[in-house]
C-alpha positions as CSV (number, residue, x, y, z in Angstrom):
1,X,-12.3,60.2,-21.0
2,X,-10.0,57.4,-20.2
3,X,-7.9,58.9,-17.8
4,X,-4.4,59.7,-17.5
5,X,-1.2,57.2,-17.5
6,X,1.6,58.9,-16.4
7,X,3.1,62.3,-16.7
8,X,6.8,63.8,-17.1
9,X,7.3,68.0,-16.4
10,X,10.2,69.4,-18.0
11,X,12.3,72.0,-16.0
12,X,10.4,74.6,-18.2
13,X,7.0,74.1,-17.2
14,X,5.9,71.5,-20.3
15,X,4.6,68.7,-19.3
16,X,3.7,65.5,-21.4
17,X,0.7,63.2,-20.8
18,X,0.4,59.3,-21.4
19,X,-3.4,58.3,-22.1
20,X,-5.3,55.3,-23.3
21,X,-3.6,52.6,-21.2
22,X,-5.6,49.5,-21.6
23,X,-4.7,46.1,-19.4
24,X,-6.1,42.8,-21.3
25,X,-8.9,41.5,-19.3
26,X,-10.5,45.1,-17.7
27,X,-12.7,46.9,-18.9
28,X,-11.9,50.1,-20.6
29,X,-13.9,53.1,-21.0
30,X,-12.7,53.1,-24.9
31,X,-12.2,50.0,-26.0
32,X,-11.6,50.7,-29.6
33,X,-9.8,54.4,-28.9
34,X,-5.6,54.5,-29.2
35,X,-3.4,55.6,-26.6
36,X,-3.1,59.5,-26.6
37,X,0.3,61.9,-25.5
38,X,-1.2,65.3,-24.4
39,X,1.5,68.4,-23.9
40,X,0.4,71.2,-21.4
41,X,2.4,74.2,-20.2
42,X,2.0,74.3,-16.6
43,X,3.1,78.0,-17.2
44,X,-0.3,79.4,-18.8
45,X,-2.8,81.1,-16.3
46,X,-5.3,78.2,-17.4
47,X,-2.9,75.2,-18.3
48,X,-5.1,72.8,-20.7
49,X,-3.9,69.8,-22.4
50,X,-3.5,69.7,-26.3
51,X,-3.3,66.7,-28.2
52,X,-0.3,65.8,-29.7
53,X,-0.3,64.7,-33.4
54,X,1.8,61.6,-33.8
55,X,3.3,60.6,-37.4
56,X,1.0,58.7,-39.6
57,X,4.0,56.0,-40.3
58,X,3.3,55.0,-36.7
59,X,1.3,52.4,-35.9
60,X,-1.9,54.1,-33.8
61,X,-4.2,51.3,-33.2
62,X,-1.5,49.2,-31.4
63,X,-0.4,52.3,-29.3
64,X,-1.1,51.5,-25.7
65,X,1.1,54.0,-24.0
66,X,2.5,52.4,-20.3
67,X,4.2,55.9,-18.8
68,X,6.6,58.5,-20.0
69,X,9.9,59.9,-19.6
70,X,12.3,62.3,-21.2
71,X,15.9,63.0,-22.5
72,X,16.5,66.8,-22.2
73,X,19.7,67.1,-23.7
């Protein structure tokens, strides 16, 4: 719905999803709507993207995700 940020594919075929990016002064498709991260394993025969669950500690109605990247240890 509001369209994708950024993405980061591990060497395994997961990849992870920023969403929700809002910039102050343009108007946004949902306004009132957090920031998302999706997961999707480009390794599936029909690769959809799944909502991750984010701890409730975590502040959700400031997240306003601005790309991705990860460690892989």
């Amino acid at each position: 719905e509001t369209g994708s940020e950024d993405i980061d594919i591990l060497p395994n075929g997961l990849a992870f999803i920023s969403s929700g990016l809002k910039y102050p002064g343009v108007k946004s498709l949902a306004p009132d709507k957090p920031g998302e991260i999706f997961l999707m394993d480009l390794n599936e025969d029909n690769p959809r993207a799944v909502e991750l669950r984010i701890s409730r500690e975590f502040d959700l109605a400031s997240f306003n995700p601005h790309g991705i990247s990860t460690y892989v240890d």
